[in-house]
C-alpha positions as CSV (number, residue, x, y, z in Angstrom):
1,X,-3.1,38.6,-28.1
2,X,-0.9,41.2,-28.0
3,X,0.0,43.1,-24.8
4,X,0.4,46.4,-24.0
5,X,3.5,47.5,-22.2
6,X,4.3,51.2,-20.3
7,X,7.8,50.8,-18.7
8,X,8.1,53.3,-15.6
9,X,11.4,54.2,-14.1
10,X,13.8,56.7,-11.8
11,X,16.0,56.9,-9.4
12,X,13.3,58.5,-7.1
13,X,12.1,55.7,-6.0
14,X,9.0,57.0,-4.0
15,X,8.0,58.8,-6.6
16,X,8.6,55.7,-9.3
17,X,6.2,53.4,-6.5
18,X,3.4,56.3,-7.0
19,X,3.2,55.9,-10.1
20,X,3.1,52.5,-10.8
21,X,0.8,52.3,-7.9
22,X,-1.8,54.8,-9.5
23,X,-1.5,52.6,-12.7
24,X,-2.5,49.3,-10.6
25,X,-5.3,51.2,-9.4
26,X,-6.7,53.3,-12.4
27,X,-6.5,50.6,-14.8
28,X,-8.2,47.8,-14.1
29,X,-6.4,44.3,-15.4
30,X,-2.8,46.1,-15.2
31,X,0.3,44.2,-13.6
32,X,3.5,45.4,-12.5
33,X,6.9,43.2,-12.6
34,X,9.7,44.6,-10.8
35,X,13.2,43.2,-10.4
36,X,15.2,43.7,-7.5
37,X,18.7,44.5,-8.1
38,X,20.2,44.9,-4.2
39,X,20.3,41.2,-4.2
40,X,23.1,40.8,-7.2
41,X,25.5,40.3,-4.8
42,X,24.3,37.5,-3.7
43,X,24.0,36.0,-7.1
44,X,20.4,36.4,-7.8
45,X,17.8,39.0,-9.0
46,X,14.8,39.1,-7.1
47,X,11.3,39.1,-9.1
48,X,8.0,40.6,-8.0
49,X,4.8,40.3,-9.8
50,X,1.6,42.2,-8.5
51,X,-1.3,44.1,-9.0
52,X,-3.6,46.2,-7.3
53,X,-4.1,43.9,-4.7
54,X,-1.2,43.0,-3.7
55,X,1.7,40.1,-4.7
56,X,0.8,37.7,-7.2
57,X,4.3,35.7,-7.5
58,X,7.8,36.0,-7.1
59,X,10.9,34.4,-8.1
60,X,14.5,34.7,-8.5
61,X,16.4,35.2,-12.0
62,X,20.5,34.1,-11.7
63,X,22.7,36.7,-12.6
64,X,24.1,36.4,-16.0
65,X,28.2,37.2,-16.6
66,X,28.1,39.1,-13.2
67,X,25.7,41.5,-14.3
68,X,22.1,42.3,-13.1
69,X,21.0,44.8,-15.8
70,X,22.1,41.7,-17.9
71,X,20.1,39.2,-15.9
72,X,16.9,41.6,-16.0
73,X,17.0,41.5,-19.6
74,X,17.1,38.0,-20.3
75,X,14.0,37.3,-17.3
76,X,12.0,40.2,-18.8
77,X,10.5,39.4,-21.5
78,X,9.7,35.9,-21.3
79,X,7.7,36.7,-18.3
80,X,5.9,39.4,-20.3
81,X,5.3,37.0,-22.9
82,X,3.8,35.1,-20.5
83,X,1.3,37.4,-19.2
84,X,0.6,38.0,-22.8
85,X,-0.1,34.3,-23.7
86,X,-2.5,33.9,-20.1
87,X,-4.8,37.0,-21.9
88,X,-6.0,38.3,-18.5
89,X,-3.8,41.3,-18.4
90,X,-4.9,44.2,-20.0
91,X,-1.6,46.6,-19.8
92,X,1.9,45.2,-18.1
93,X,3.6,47.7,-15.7
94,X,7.2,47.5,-15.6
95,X,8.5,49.2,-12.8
96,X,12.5,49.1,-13.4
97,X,14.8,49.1,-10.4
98,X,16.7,52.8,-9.6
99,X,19.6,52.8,-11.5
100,X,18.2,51.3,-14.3
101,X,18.3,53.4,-17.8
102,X,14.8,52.7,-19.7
103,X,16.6,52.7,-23.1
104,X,18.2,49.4,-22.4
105,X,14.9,48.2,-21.2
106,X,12.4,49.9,-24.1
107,X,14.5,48.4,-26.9
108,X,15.3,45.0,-25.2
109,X,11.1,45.1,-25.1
110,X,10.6,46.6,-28.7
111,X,13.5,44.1,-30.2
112,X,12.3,40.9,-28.6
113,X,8.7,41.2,-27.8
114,X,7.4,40.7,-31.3
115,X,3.8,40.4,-32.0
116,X,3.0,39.1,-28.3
117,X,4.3,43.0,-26.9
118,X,3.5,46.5,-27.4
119,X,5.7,49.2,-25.6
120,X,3.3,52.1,-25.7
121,X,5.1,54.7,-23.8
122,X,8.0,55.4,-21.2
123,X,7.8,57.1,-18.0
124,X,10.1,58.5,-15.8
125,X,8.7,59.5,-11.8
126,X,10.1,62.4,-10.5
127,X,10.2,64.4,-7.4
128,X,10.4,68.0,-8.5
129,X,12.3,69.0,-5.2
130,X,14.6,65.8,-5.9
131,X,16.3,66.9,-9.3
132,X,19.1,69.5,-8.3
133,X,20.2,67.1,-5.5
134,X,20.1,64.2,-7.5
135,X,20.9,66.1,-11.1
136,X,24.5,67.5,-8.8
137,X,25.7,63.9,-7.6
138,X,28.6,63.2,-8.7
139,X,29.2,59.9,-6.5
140,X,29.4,56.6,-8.5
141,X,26.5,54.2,-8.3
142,X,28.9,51.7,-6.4
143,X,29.3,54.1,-3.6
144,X,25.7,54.8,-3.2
145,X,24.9,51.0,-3.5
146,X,22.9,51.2,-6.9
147,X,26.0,49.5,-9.4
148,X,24.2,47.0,-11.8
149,X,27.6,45.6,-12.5
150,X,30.9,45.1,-10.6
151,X,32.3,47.1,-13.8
152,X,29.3,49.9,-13.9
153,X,30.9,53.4,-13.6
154,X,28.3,55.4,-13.9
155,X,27.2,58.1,-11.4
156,X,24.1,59.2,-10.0
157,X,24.0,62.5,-11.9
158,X,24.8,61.1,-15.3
159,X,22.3,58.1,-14.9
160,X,19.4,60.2,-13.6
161,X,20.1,62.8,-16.2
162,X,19.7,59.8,-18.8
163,X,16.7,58.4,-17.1
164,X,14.9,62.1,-17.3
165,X,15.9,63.1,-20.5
166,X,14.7,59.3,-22.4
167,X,11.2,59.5,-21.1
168,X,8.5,61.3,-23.4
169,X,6.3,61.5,-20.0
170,X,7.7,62.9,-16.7
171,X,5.3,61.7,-13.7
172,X,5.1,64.6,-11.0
173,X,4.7,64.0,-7.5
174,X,3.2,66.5,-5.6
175,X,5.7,67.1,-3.9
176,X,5.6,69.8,-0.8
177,X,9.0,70.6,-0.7
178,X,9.2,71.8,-4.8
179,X,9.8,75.4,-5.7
180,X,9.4,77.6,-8.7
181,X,13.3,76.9,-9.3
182,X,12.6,73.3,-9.4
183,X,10.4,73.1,-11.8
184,X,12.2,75.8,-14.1
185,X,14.8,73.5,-14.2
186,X,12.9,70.0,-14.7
187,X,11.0,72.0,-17.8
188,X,14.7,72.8,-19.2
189,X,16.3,70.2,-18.4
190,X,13.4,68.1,-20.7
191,X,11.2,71.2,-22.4
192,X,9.7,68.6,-25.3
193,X,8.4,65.9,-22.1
194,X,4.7,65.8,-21.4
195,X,4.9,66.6,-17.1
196,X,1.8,64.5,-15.8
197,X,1.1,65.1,-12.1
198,X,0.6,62.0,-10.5
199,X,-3.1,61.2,-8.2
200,X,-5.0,63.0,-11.3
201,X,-5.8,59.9,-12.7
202,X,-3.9,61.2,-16.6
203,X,-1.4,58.1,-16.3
204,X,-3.9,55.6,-17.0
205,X,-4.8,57.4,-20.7
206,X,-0.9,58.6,-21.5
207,X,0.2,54.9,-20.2
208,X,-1.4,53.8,-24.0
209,X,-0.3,56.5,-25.9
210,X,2.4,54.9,-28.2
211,X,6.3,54.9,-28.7
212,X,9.3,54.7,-31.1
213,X,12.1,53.5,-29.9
214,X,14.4,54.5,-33.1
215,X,12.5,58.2,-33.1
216,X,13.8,58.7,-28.8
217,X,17.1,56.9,-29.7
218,X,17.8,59.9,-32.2
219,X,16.7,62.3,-29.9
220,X,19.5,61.1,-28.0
221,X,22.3,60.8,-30.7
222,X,24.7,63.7,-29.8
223,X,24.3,64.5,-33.8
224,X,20.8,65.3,-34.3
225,X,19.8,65.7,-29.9
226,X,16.6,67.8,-29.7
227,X,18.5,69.9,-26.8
228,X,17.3,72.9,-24.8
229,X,16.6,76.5,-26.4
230,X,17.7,79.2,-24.2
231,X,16.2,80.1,-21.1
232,X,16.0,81.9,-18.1
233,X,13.2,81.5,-15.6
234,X,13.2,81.5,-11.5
235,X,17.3,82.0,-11.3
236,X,17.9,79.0,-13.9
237,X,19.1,79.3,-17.0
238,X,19.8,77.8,-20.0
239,X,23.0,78.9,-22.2
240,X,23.4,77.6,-26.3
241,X,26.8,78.1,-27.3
242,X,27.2,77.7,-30.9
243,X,30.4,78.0,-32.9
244,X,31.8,77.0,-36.2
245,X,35.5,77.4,-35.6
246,X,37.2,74.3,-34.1
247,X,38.6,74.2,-30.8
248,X,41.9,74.3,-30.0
249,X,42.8,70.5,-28.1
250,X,45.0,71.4,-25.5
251,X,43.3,75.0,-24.3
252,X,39.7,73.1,-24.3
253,X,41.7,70.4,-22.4
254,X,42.8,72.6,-19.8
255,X,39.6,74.2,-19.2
256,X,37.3,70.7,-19.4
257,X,37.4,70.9,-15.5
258,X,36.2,74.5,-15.4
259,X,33.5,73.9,-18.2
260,X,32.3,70.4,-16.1
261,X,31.5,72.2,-12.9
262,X,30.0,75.6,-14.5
263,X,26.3,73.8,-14.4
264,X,24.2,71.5,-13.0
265,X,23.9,69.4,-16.5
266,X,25.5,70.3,-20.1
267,X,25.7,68.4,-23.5
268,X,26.2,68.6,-26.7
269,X,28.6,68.3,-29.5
270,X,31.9,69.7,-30.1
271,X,34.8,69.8,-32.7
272,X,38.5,70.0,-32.3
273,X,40.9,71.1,-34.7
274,X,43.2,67.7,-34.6
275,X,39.9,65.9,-35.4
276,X,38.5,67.9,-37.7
277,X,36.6,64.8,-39.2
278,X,35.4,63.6,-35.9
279,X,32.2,64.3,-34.0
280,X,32.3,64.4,-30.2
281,X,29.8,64.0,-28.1
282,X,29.6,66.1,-24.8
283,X,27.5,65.2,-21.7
284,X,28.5,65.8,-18.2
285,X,26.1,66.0,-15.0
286,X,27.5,66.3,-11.2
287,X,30.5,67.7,-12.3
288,X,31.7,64.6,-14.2
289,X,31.9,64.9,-17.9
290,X,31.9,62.0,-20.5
291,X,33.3,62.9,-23.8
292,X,33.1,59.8,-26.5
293,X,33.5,59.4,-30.4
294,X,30.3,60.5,-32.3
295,X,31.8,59.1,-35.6
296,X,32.4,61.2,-38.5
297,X,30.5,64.6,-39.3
298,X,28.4,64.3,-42.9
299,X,30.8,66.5,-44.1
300,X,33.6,64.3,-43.8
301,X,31.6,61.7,-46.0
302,X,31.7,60.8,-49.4
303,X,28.5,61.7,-50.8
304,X,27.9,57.7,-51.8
305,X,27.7,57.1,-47.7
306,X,25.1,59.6,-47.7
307,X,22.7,56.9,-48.7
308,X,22.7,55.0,-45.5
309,X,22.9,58.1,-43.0
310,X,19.7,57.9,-41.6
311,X,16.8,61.3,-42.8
312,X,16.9,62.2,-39.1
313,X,20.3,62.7,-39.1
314,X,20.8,64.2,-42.7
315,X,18.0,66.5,-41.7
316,X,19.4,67.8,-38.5
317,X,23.1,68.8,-40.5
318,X,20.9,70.7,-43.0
319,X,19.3,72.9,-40.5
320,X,22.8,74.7,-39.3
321,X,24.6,73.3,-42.4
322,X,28.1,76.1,-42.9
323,X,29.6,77.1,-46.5
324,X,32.3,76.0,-45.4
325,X,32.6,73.3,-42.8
326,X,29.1,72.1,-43.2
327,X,27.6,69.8,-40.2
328,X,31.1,70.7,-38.4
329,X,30.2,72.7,-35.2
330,X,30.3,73.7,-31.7
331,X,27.1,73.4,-29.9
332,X,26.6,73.2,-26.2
333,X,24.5,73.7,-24.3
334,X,24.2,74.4,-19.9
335,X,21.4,74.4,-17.8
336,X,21.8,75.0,-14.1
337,X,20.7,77.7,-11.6
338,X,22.6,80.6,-11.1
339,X,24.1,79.8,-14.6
340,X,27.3,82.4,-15.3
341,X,26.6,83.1,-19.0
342,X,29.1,85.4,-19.8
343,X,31.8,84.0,-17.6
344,X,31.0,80.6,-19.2
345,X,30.8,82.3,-23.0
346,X,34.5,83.7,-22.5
347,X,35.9,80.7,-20.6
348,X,34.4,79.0,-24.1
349,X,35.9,80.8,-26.6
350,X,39.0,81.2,-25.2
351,X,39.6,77.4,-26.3
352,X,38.7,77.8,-29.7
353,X,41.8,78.6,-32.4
354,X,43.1,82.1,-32.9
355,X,42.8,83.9,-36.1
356,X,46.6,83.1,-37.0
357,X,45.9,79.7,-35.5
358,X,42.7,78.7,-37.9
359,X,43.8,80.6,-40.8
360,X,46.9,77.9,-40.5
361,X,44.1,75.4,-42.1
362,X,43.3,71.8,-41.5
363,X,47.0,70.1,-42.2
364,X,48.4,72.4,-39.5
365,X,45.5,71.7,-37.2
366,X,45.9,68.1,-37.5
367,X,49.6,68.5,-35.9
368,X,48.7,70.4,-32.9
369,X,49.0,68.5,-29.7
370,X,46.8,65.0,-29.2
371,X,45.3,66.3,-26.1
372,X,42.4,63.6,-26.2
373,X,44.4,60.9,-26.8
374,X,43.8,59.4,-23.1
375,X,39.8,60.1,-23.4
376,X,39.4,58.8,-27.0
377,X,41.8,57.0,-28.5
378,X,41.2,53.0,-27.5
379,X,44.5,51.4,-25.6
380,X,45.9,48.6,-27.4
């Protein structure tokens, strides 16, 4: 028998319970497992297993190379396997603990569940009033007690903007203290996410409704990202930057500061002119930015490689695909309220080469200053 599986996470945690308490109670047979990482440092994850009615078991998983996250994944699916074998559960909630990211845990279930699993969809709870605040943190998970990992260094803004941005289904909470600005920027931040308001009794039919992990894991590739058109509703805006000539490393450098804290969340993918063959990836939240090797543009391919780039990809380079430097581009993009698109547009282009600079070509760009060497080349 195969079992259905929805997989429901967030750093709001009220809002995350409301919704995986709505599920318990609007479909009947449903479970929820949920594994308690604030007790890693004790050596042990903490599992919960209940439905509608309250506890059914619990248990303890040991943590596995020092790592919770780690630990989670290796308890998780057996025990959804056996739920599936006992055939008395009609859809398996799993309610992830805050900090952790769904991908991890969609693709751990869609990899390993085989024919005993179904992940058919993945939702993230949010409080509407909750997404600047959380969205604009740039304290590390460590501080704020919510590390999976004595190495994790991720923040709260970059992991919550992860979290929001995976899930196909946002579940609303009706939350009093939300404004019009708030939910301008939840439907920017996310325009393609189905926003369900929790209590309406909708999670029950969406929780069934299906999903692809390799289709949302190349909606997240920095190459092909389905990112946000321009906006500008209730003071927040959304800016699209897009440029063909390549930016100059050590100006773009100087200015990566400047460009972090100019909104609430930005991303993207960029191109400097030491690197012409290299695609960077862009993605900063909270005022901390997290630029990383995208590997090589299509056009920096011999056309035999073409063959194993995956359609999605090939696809999205033949959209905005240049005469010249084909898939090779600027485009960013920066949602936050009180957005300052024209101070952020110059600020922009004043790191990208000069006329005498570009016209130089691609040998002479390749010697300009290593300004990323720190941020992207590996230390031996």
């Amino acid at each position: 028998m195969t079992l259905p599986v929805v997989i429901v996470g967030g750093l709001h945690s009220d809002a995350r319970r409301s919704a995986v308490r709505e599920l318990l109670t609007t479909v009947p047979g449903s479970v929820a497992l949920h594994h308690d990482l604030s007790t890693a440092a004790e050596g042990t994850v903490r599992r919960l297993v209940r439905d509608a009615s309250g506890e059914l078991s619990r248990g303890e998983a040991p943590l596995v190379n020092d790592c919770a996250c780690c630990a989670l994944r290796e308890d998780l699916v057996p025990e959804l396997r056996r739920l599936a074998a006992d055939g008395l559960t009609r859809l398996a909630v799993v309610e992830l603990w805050d900090s952790v990211e769904p991908r991890a845990m969609a693709e751990v279930v869609a990899a390993h569940g085989g024919a005993a699993l179904d992940l058919t969809n993945v939702i993230t709870a949010v409080d509407p009033a909750l997404v600047l605040p959380y969205l604009a943190n740039g304290d590390d998970l460590a501080e704020a007690g919510l590390a999976s990992a004595a190495t994790d260094q991720r923040t709260v803004g970059d992991t919550w903007a992860r979290q929001l941005e995976y899930a196909p289904v946002l579940a609303l909470v009706d939350g009093a203290d939300a404004d019009a600005e708030d939910r301008a920027l939840l439907a920017q931040l996310h325009p393609t996410a189905r926003r369900v308001e929790t209590a309406t009794g909708e999670l029950a039919r969406i929780a069934f409704a299906g999903f692809d992990t390799e289709a949302a894991a190349a909606a997240q590739h920095p190459a092909c990202a389905r990112l946000p058109q321009e906006a500008d509703e209730a003071g927040v805006a959304t800016f699209v930057w897009h440029r063909h000539r390549p930016f100059h490393p050590e100006r773009l450098y100087a200015a990566l500061e400047d460009l972090a804290c100019a909104a609430a969340r930005s991303r993207g993918r960029f191109w400097l002119a030491d690197r012409p063959d290299t695609l960077l990836a862009w993605d900063a939240a909270g005022g901390a930015l997290c630029v990383e090797n995208g590997g090589p543009w299509l056009a920096s391919l011999p056309d035999a490689a073409w063959e194993m780039v995956p359609p999605v990809r090939r696809a999205a380079a033949a959209l905005g695909w240049h005469p010249e430097h084909g898939d090779c581009c600027q485009y960013l993009v920066f949602t936050s309220p009180g957005l300052d698109r024209d101070g952020l547009a110059r600020l922009l282009e004043s790191c990208l080469l000069t006329d005498a600079e570009y016209a130089a070509g691609r040998e002479a760009w390749k010697r300009l200053p290593t300004a990323f060497g720190a941020l992207l080349d590996p230390v031996s």
